[in-house]
N, C-alpha and C positions, 0 to 999 in steps of 0.2 A: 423635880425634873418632869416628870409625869405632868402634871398640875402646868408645865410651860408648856410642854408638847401638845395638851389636849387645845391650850390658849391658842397656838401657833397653828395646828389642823382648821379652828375652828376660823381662825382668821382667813385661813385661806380658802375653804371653804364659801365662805361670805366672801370675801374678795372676788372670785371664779362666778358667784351664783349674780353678782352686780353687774358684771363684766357682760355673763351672756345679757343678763335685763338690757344693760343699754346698749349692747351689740342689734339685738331685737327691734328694739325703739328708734335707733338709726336706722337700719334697713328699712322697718317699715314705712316709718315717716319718707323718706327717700324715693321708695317703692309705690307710695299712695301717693306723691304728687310727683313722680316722672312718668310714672309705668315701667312693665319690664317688657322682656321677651322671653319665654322659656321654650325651647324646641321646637319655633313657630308659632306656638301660642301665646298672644300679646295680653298681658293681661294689665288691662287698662289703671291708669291711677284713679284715686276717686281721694287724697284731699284737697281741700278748696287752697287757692293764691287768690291774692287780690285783684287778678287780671281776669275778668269775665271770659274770655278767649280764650284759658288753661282751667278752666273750671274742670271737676272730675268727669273723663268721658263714661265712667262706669254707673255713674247716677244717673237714675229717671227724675228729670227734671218738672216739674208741674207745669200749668201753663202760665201762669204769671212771670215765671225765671225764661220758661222757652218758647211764652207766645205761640197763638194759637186762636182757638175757636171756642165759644163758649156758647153754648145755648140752652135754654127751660123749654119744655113742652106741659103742657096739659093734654091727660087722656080723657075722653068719652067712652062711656059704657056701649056697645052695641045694643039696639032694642031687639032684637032678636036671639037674646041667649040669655040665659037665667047664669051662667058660671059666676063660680066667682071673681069680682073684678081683681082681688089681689091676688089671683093665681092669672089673671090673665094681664097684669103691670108688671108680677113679676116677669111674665113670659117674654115681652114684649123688650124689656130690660135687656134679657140672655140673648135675644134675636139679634137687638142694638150693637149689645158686647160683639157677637160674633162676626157682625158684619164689616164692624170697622177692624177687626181683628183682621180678619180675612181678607183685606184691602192692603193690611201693614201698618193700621196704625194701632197698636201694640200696646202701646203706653195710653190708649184713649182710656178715661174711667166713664164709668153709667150709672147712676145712683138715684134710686126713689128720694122722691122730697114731699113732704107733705102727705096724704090722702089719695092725689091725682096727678102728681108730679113728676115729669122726668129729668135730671138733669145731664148731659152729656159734656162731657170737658175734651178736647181733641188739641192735642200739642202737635206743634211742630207742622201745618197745616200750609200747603200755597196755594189749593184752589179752594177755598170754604164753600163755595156754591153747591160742586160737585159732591162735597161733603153730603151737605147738607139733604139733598137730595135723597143722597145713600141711604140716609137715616127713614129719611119721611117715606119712603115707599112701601108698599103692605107687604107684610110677609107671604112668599109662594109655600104652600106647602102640597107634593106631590104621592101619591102612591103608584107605584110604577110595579107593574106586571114583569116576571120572569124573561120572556120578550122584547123587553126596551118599551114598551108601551104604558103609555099613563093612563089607567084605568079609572081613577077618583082623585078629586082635590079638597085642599083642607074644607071647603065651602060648606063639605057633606059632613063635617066632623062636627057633631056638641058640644061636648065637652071629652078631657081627659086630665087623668090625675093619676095620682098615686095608690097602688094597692098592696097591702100587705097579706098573702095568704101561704099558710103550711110553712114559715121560715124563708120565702121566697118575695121579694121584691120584685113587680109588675109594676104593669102600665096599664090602667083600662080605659077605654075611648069608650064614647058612645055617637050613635051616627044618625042622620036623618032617616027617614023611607027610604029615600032615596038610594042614600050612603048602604044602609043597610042592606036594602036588594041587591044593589052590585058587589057590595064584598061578599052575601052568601054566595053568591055565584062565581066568584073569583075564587075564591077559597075553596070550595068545593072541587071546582078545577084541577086547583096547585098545591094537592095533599103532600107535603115534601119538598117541595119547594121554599123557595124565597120571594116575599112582596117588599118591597124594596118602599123605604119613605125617605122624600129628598123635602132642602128647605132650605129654598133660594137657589137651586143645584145645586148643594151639596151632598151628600149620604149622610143621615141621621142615623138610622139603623135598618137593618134588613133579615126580620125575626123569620123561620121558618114556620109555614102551615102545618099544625098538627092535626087539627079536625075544622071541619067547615062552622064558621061563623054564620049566625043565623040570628034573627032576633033583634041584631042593631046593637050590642053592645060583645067589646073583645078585649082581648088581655095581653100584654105580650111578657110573655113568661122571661127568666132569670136576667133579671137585670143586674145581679151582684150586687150592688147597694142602694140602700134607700135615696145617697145623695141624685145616683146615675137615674136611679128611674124617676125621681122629681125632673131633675133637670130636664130629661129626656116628655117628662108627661106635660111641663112646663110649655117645652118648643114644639111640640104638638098644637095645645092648646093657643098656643099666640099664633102658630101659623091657620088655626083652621080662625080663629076667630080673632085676626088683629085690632087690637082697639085703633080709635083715631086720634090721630095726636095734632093738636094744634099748637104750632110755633108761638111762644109768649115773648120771648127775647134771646137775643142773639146780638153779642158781644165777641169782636175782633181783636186781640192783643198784641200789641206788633212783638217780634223778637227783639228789637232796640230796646224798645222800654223793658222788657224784660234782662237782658243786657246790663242796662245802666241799673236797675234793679237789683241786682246779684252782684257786681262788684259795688255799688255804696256798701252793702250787705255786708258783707266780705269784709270789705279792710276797715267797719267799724268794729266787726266781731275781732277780728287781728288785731287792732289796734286794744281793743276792750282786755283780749287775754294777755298781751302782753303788759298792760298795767297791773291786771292782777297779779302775774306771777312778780311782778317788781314789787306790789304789797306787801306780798306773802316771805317773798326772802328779807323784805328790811324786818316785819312783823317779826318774823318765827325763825329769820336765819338759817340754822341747818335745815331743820323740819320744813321751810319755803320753801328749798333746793327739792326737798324730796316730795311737796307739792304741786311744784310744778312741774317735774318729772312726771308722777302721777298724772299730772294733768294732761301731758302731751299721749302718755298713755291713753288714757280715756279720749282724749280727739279718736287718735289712728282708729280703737275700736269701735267708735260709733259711726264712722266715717265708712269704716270695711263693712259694717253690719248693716247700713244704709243700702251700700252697695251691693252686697248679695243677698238679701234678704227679699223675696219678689214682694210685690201689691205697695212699694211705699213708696210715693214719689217726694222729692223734694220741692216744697213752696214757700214762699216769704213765710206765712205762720208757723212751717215747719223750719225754718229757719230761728225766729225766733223761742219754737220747743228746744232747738238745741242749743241756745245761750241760755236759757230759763234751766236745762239740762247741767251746764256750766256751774253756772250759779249752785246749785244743788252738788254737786261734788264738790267746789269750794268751802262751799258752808259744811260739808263734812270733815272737813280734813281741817276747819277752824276748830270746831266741837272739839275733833280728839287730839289738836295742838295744845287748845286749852287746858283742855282735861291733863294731858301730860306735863306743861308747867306747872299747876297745882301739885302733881304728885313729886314732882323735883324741888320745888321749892318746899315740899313737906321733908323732906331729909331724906327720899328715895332713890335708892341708886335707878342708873338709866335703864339697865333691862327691865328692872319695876318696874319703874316709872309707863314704860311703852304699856308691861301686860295692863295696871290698872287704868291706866289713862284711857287706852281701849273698851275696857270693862265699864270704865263708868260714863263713859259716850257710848256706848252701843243703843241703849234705852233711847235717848234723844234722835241719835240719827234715824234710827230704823221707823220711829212716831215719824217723822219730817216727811220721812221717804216711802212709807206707805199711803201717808194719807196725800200724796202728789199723786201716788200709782192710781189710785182710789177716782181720784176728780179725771185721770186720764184715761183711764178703762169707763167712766162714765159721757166724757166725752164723745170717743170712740164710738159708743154702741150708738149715742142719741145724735152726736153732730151729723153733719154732712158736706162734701167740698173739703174746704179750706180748714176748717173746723176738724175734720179728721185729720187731715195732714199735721195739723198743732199736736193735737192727741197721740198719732204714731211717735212724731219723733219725741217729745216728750218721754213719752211710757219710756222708749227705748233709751233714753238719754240717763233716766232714773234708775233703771237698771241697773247700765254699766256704771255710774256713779256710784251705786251701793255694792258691785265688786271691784272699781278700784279703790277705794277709799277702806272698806273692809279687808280687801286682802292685799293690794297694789301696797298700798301707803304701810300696812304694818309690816310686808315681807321688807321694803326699803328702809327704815326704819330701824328696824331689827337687827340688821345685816349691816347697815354703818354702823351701828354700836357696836357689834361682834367685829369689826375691823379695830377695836382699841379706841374710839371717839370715846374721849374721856371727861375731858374738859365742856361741864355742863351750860359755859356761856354760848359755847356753839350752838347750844341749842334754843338757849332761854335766856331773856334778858330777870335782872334784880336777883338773880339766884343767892349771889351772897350776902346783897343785902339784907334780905331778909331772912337768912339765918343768921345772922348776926344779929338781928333784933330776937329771932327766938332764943338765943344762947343767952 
């Protein structure tokens, strides 16, 4: 009696624990390509349909899907400054970032290429000239007196960088003669005060005067982290001394072709997953059902992680990381199908069967799925463009493939057999044949 009772809890149990999974997987899926509303705040779908037109609004699209602007620069060194040119590429880079930032275009990326290379990508763009403009114009950089009055400009500025002293992250600039006469005399002035530095008109930062600057080189005390005062000693430096950039090429993407780009995409990937999950159920029968359950899991959560996760935009290459992504959770959940008919047709009951069949695919998947992780965190660091975009979704697609298939596929798994699936042909085809040849 006991011994039925504990059968019956445990059934129900697993029954209840399936119920919420695919309650979950309905909503979500449902939720990712309709969207909802929750108390005014819309929160957008982000899975893909095959209609370019209902694509996720919650995805940063690249510009190949959403068309745009593309252009390379080359910079020149200025003959007038010894700095160094990669702190003044970088600089030059964060200006780029900030100004199309500060315009709205949000989703623009900025990436060194090469030694002297800039590359700028700008989605979503209807005057490219204006753009482009935006970009090519030297950075202002201002020092502005307590008064409103602009007392020095970046012209006066040497160089600045990064300082570490006594556990405190600075900034130290060095200045011309010139620079340097009028800030001892400014400073001297405005003991307590504020001298305020803009860039482009904006406010960069506005450090207080603690003793008069003299000498031509200054500091500007507590920046809180090393990253702020680089950043910050960075856009100093590229405003006092912008390099020159010369236009190499510049490519127009229309949004059409992008468009038609993203739904062929689309309903071959739709078309592709639905063949395999019809594979997988005639293959593996039960275990198909619970693979491609798994599977639809795995879409919704890379799909949401896509989605909120900032810096990843979506592109045809990343597009294709995430059927390569596919593939890679398929091939997992073959491994430990396999593994698990071998242990059933060894004479093992089904709970067995699950834990070893698991146990002796864990070696193989995790070899596959590291050394994929391996080639995409090398990508990542050394690509650039599009090449990155591969590598993000990718990385991310490997991931979540090695927690659905690790944990998704055995909690599923586990939980129909604990419902009383008894009958092992459900699971696996030749079962009796082949104990019938071992008897």
């Amino acid at each position: 009696m006991k011994k039925n009772r504990r059968r019956a809890n445990g059934k129900t149990k697993s029954l209840i624990a399936l119920s919420i999974v695919l309650a979950l997987t309905i909503l979500l899926g449902v939720v990712g390509v309709t969207g909802v509303s929750l108390g005014g705040y819309q929160l957008k779908n982000w899975l893909p349909t095959a209609d370019a037109a209902n694509w996720p609004e919650a995805l940063a699209l690249g510009l190949d899907l959403r068309g745009g602007v593309y252009v390379e620069y080359s910079a020149a060194r200025p003959e007038d400054t010894e700095a160094d040119f990669g702190s003044l590429l970088e600089g030059t880079i964060s200006v780029i970032q900030k100004r199309l930032t500060d315009k709205g275009f949000a989703e623009s990326t900025v990436q060194r290429i090469g030694n002297d290379g800039i590359r700028v990508e700008i989605p979503d763009v209807t005057d490219p000239a204006a753009v482009l403009e935006l970009i090519g114009n030297p950075a202002k950089l201002e020092f502005v007196a307590p008064d409103g009055n602009v007392f020095m400009e970046g012209s006066m500025v040497e160089t600045a960088g990064y300082v570490y002293d006594r556990g405190d992250h600075q900034v130290g600039f060095n200045l011309t003669d010139e620079g340097a006469r009028i800030f001892a005399d400014m400073t001297a002035a405005n003991i307590g005060q504020q001298l305020s530095i803009y860039l482009d008109g904006e406010l960069l930062i506005a450090p207080f005067v603690d003793t008069p600057i003299t000498g031509g080189f200054g500091v500007i005390k507590g920046m809180g982290s090393a990253e702020r005062a680089q950043t910050i000693a960075a856009q100093i430096q590229s405003g006092a001394l912008p390099l020159v950039l010369t236009q190499q090429k510049v490519d127009t993407v229309s949004a059409t072709l992008g468009d038609n780009a993203l739904s062929t995409s689309v309903t071959a990937a739709v078309i592709g997953i639905a063949l395999v999950m019809a594979l997988m159920i005639i293959r593996y029968r039960l275990n198909g059902v619970v693979a491609s359950w798994t599977l639809c899991i795995y879409i919704i959560l890379l799909f949401l992680l896509l989605a909120v996760l900032p810096g990843i935009q979506l592109t045809l290459p990343g597009l294709a990381g995430i059927v390569l992504g596919i593939g890679m959770a398929v091939d997992a959940n073959v491994i430990i199908f396999e593994r698990f008919n071998e242990e059933v047709r060894n004479g093992r009951p089904l709970k067995a069967a699950v834990r070893a069949g698991f146990k002796n695919a864990m070696s193989a998947v995790l070899d596959a799925n590291i050394t994929t992780l391996i080639a995409s965190v090398v990508l990542l660091i050394y690509g650039t463009g599009s090449i990155q975009g591969f590598a993000k979704t990718l990385l991310l697609g490997v991931v979540v493939s090695m927690f659905t298939a690790i944990v998704v596929t055995r909690f599923l798994m586990r939980n129909i057999i604990n419902l009383g699936v008894a009958n092992e042909k459900l699971f696996t085809a030749g079962v009796i044949a082949v104990k019938e040849e071992q008897v």
